[in-house]
C-alpha positions in Angstrom: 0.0 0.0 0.0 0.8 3.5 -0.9 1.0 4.9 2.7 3.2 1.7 4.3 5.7 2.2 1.8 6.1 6.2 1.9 5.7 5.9 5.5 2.2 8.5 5.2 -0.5 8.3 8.0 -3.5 6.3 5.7 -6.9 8.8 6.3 -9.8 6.3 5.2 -13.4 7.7 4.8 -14.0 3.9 6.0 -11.8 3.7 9.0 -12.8 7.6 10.5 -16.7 6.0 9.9 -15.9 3.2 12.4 -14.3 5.0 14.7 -16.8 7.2 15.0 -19.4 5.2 15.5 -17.6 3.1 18.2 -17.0 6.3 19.9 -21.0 6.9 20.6 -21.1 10.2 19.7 -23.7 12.1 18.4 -22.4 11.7 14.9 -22.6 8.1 15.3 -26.4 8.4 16.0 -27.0 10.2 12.6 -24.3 7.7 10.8 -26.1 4.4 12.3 -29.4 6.0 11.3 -28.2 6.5 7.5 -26.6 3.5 7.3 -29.8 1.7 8.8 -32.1 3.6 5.8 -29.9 2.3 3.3 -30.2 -0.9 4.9 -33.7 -1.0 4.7 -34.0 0.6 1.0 -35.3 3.7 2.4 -32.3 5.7 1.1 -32.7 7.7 -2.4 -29.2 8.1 -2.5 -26.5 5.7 -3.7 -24.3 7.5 -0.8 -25.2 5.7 2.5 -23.8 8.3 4.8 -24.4 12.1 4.5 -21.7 14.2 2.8 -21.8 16.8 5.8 -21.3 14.1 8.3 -17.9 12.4 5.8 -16.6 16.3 5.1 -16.7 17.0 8.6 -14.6 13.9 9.9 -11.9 14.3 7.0 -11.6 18.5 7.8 -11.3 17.4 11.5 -8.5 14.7 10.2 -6.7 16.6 8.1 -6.7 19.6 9.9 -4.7 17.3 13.3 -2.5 16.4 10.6 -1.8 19.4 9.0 -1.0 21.2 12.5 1.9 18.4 13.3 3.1 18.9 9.5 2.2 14.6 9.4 2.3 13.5 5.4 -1.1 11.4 5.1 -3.1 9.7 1.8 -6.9 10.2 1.9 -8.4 7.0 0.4 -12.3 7.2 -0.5 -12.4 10.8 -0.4 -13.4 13.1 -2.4 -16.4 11.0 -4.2 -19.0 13.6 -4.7 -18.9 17.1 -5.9 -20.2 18.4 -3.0 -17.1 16.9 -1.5 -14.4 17.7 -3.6 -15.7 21.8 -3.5 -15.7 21.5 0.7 -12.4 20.2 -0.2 -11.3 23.4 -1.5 -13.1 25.5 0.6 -10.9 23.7 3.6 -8.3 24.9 1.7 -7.3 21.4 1.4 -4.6 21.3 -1.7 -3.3 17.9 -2.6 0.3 17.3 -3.6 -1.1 14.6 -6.3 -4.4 12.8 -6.9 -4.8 9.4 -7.8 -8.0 8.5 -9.7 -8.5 5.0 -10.3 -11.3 4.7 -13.3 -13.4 1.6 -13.1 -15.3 -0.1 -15.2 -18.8 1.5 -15.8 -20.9 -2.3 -16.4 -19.0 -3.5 -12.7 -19.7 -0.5 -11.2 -23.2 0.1 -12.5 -23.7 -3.8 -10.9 -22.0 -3.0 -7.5 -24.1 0.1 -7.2 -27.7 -2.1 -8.2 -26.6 -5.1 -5.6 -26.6 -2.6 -2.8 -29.9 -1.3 -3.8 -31.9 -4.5 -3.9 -34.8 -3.4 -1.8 -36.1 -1.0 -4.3 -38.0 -0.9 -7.1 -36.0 -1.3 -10.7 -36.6 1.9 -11.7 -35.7 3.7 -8.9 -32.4 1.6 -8.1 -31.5 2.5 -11.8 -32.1 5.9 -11.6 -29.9 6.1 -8.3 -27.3 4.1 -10.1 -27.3 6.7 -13.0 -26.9 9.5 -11.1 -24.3 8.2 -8.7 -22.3 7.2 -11.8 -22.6 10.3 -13.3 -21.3 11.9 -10.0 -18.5 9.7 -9.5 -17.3 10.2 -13.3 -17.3 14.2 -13.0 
């Protein structure tokens, strides 16, 4: 992995997510709640937990890091627009980016099995648009 063999701290949307919610906070009320919708096929978003909630943990992050001049590799982050302009608005300027392109047809696929409690139409119309977001 990237970080191991630069010796970076590894920042993962994933990993802050956990921790988070094993801490019992308030944030981890609102993050088991989203995840629980999606669960259930209640969501109408292909993103399971809100983009405040995932902006808010990285700035917080990145910010600790920053202050103790730590090098660190953000993996899973940005995926939205909404995202990648708080990003910017942090002031949060990468040395390099790496975007991995996937395959559209395994994606598109990936994104339908998670929606599986909904109706066709609506999981493909989720699918489109998260698609489209993630290929801006």
């Amino acid at each position: 992995m990237l970080a191991e063999e630069f010796k970076y701290t590894l920042v993962s949307v994933k990993d802050l997510l956990d921790r988070e919610v094993n801490a019992n906070s308030e944030k981890a009320e609102k993050i088991k709640e989203a995840i629980a919708k999606h669960q259930l096929g209640k969501s109408t978003t292909h993103q399971i937990v809100p983009d405040e909630i995932i902006i808010e943990l990285i700035n917080t992050q990145v910010d600790e890091l920053e202050k103790n001049s730590i090098n660190y590799i953000v993996v899973g982050y940005p995926r939205t627009r909404v995202q990648a302009m708080a990003m910017q608005r942090a002031g949060i300027v990468p040395d390099r980016f790496f975007i991995l392109k996937g395959n559209e047809s395994i994606m598109r696929n990936k994104l339908l099995s998670t929606l599986d409690t909904l109706k066709e139409d609506e999981a493909e119309k989720i699918v489109k648009n998260a698609i489209l977001e993630y290929t801006m």
